[in-house]
C-alpha positions in Angstrom: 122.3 104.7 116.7 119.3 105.6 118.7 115.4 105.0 117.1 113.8 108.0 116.3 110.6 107.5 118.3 107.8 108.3 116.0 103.8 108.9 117.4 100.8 108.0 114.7 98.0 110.2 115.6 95.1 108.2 114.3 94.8 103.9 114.6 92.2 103.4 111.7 92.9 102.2 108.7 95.7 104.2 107.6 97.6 104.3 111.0 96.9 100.1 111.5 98.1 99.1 107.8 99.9 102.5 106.4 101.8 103.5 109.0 103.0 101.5 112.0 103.9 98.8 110.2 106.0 100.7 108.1 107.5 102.9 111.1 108.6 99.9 112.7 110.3 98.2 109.7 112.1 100.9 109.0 116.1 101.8 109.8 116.1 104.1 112.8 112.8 104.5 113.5 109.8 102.9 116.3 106.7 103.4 117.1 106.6 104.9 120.5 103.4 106.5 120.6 99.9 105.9 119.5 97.3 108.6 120.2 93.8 106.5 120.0 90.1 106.5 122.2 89.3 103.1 121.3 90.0 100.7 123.5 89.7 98.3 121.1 91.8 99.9 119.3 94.6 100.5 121.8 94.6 97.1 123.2 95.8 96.2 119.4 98.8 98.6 119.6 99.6 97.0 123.1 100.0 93.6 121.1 101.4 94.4 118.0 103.8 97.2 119.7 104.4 96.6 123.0 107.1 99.1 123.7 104.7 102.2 122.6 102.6 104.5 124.8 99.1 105.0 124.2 97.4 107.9 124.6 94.1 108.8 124.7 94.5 112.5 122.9 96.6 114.7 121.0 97.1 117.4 124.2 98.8 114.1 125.9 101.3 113.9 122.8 102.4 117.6 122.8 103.3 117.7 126.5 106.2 114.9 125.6 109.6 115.4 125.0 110.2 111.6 124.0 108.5 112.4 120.4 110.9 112.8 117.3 108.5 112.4 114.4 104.3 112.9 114.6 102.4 111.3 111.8 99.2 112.6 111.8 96.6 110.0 110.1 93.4 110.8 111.9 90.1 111.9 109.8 90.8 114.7 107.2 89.7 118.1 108.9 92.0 117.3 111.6 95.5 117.5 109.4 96.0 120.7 108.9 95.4 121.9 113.3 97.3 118.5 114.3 100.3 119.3 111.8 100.2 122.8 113.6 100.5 121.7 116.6 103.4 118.9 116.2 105.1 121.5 114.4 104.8 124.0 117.3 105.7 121.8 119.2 109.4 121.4 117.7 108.6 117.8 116.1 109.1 116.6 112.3 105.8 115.7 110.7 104.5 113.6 108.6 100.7 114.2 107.2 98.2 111.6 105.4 97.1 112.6 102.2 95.2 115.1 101.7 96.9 117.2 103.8 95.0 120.3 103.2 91.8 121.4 101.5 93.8 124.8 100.2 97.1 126.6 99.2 97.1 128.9 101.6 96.8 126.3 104.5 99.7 124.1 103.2 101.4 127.0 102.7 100.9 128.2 106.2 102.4 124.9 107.4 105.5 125.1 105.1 106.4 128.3 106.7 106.0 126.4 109.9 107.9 124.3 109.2 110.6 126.3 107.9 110.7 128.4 110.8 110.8 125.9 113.2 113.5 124.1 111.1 111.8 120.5 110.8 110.8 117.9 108.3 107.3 118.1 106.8 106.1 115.8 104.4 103.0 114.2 103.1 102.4 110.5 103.2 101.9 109.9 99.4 103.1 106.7 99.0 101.6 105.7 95.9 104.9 107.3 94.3 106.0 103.7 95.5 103.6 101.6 93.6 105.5 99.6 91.5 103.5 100.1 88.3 104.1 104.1 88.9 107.7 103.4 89.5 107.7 101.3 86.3 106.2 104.4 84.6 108.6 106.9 85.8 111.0 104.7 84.7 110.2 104.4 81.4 109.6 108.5 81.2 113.1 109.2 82.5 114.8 107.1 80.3 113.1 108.1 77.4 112.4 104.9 76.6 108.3 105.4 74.9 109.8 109.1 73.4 108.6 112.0 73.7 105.3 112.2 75.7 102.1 113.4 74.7 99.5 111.9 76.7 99.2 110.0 80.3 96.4 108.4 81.4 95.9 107.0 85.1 92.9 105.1 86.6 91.9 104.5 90.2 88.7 103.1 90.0 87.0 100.9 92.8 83.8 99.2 92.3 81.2 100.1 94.4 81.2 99.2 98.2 80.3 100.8 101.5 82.3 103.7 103.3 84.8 102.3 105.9 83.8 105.9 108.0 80.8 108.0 107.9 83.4 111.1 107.3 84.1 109.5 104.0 80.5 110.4 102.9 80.1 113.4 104.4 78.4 116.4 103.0 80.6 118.7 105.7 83.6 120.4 103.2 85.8 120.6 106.3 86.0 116.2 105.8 87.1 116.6 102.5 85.0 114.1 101.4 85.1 114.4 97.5 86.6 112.1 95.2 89.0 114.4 94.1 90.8 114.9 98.0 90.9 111.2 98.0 91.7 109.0 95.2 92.2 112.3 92.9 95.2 113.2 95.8 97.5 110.0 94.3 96.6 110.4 90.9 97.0 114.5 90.7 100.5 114.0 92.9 101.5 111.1 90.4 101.3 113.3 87.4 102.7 116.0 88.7 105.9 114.0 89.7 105.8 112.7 86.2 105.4 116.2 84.3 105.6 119.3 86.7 102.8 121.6 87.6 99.6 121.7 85.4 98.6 125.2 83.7 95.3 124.4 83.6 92.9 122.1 85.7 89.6 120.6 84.0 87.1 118.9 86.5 83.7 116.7 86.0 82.2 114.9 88.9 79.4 113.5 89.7 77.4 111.0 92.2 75.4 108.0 91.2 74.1 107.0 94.1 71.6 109.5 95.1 72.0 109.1 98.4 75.5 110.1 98.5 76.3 113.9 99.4 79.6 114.2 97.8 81.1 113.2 94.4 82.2 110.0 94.3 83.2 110.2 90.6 85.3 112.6 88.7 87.2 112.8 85.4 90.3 115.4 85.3 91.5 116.6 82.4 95.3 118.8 83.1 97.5 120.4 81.1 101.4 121.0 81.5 103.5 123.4 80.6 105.6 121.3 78.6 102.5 120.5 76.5 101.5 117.0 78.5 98.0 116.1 79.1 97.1 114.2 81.8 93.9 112.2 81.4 92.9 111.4 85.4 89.7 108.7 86.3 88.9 108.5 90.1 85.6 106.7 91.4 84.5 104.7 94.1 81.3 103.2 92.4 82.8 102.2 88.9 84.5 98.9 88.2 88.0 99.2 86.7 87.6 98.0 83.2 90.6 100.2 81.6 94.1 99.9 82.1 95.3 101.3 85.3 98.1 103.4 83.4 98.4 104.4 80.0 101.5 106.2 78.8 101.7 107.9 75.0 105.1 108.8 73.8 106.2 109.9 70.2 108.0 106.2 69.6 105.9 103.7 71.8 103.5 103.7 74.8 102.9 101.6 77.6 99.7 100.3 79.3 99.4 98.1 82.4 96.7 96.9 84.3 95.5 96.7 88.0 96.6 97.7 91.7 99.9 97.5 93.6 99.1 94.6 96.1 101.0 96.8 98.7 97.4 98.0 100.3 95.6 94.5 100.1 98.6 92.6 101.8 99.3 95.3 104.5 95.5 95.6 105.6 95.7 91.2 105.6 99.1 91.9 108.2 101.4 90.7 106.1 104.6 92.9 106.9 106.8 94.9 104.9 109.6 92.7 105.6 108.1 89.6 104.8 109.1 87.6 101.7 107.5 89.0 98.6 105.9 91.7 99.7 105.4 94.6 97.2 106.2 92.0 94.0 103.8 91.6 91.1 102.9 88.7 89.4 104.0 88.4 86.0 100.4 88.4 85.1 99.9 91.5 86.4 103.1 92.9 84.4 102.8 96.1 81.6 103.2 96.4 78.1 105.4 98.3 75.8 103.7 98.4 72.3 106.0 99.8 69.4 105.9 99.4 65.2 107.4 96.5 66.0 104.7 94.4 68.2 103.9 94.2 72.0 106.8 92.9 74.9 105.9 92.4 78.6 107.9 94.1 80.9 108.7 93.4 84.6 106.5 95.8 87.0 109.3 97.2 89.4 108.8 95.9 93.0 106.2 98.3 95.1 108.3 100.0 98.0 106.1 101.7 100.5 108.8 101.2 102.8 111.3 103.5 101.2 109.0 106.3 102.2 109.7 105.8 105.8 113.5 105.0 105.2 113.5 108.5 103.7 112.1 110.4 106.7 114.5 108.3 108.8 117.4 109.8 106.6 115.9 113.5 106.6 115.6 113.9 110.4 119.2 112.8 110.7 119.8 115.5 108.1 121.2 112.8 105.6 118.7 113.6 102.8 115.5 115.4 101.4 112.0 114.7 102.5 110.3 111.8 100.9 108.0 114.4 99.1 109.3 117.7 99.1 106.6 120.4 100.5 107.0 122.7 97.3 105.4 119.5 95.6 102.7 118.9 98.3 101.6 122.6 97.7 101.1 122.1 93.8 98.9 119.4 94.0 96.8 121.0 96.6 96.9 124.6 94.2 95.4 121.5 91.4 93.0 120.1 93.4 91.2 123.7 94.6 91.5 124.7 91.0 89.5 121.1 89.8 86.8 121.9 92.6 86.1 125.1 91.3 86.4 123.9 87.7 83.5 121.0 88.4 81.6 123.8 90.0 81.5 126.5 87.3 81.9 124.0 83.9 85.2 125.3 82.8 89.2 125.0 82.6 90.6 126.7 85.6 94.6 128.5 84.6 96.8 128.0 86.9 
């Protein structure tokens, strides 16, 4: 079986440690192209993938015929035109969070792609943290009861933006808080407990010099009567439990990050030994009437994610995140902009 060749559009951050490496541990795929103006950044690629092609823009990438799968992890207000193109283009995409700053774009792409009869997906892999898939877990088996409340934090103390795009003022970056941490932790409870009815949003900026939020509390509820408590910031140390989970017989509450990110941004690869595990430490807790266990945080599998579009462009499974998803959490996080703008709940 033939490698799907896959080109990552985009060699910062995401592309160097979310992507590539991923790409190229997965079954059936490689990275054959990188599209990149750094030549800093190119000469990298040459090293660490010596069998792709770099290109110096996109226009290069949709004049190929050698391209299976485009993943498009350049700055934000390029997603939605670049996962146009690739899908114009006849190729299977996959998108970086967030993929759009509206419905009616992500919509627009969905009929894209459904016209032009190929995979799109978007790159939320923090459905593969293991403490999330420790949580989803213990919701499926109905192991805490029936749920009443969910909590989820992704807090980061403070610290300077890796790109001036991060901080900008400009809404076409999508800059705010709430595209970029709130993207995980909106997609996360929506896996968990369907689409929110309505959307609650407070953010804010401490640091005056800042033009967009960098903090935001969102409070949603479900139509099966869950409430989702959401913290996002980028200036607040993470004092509270990274997940807290209220059922009718027993909750849950665990603490801290997957060590995914950390150890992928380091180079440690997918493949090596260890990767993705916890430390006991670091494990959650189910409390009940009868007193407080520990129990094992699943294994984080970022890695699956790829495996999955490997699968779906052979037409041996679904997307990794089915689009119909994707467009509910971008319906969520337009409705908590507009809700931290006027004051009030925003229906659904």
């Amino acid at each position: 079986m033939d490698d799907l060749r896959v080109a990552i559009i985009g060699y910062g951050l995401a592309g160097r440690a979310f992507h590539a490496p991923f790409v190229e541990a997965a079954d059936g795929l490689s990275v054959g192209a990188v599209v990149t103006g750094s030549a800093e950044r190119a000469a990298e690629v040459g090293r660490r993938y010596p069998d792709a092609t770099v290109l110096s823009t996109v226009d290069e990438l949709w004049r190929r015929s050698d391209i299976d799968v485009v993943v498009v992890a350049s700055p934000n207000r390029f997603h939605v035109e670049q996962a146009r193109a690739a899908l114009d283009a006849g190729m299977a995409v996959v998108v970086d969070k967030p993929v759009a700053a509206t419905g009616a774009e992500i919509r627009d792409l969905v009929e894209r792609s459904e016209r032009a009869g190929r995979m799109l997906t978007v790159y939320q892999n923090r459905r593969w943290d293991g403490d999330f898939r420790t949580v989803r877990r213990l919701v499926a088996d109905g192991d805490l009861g029936e749920i009443g409340r969910f909590e989820s934090r992704f807090e980061r103390a403070s610290r300077k933006a890796r790109t001036s795009w991060k901080v900008s003022a400009d809404p076409a970056d999508l800059a705010d808080i709430l595209y970029d941490l709130g993207s995980h932790l909106v997609d996360q409870a929506v896996v968990l407990f369907g689409k929110p009815v309505s959307v609650h949003a407070e953010t804010r900026s401490p640091n005056p010099a800042a033009p967009v939020a960098q903090d935001a509390t969102v409070l949603l509820t479900h139509a099966n009567g869950v409430r989702s408590y959401l913290r996002m910031s980028s200036v607040t140390m993470p004092v509270a439990p990274r997940f807290i989970v209220v059922g009718a017989d027993a909750g849950y509450r665990g603490w801290g990050l997957d060590p995914q990110e950390k150890a992928s941004v380091e180079g440690t690869l997918p493949t090596d030994a260890g990767f993705g595990e916890y430390p006991e430490s670091q494990w959650g807790e189910v409390l009940t009437d009868d007193g407080v266990r520990k129990v094992p945080t699943e294994k984080g599998d970022y890695l699956a994610f790829y495996q999955a579009v490997s699968a779906c462009v052979r037409g041996d499974g679904p997307p990794p995140v089915p689009p119909a998803e994707s467009v509910v959490v971008v319906d969520t996080l337009e409705a908590a902009l507009r809700s931290a703008a006027t004051g009030v709940p925003v229906e659904l």
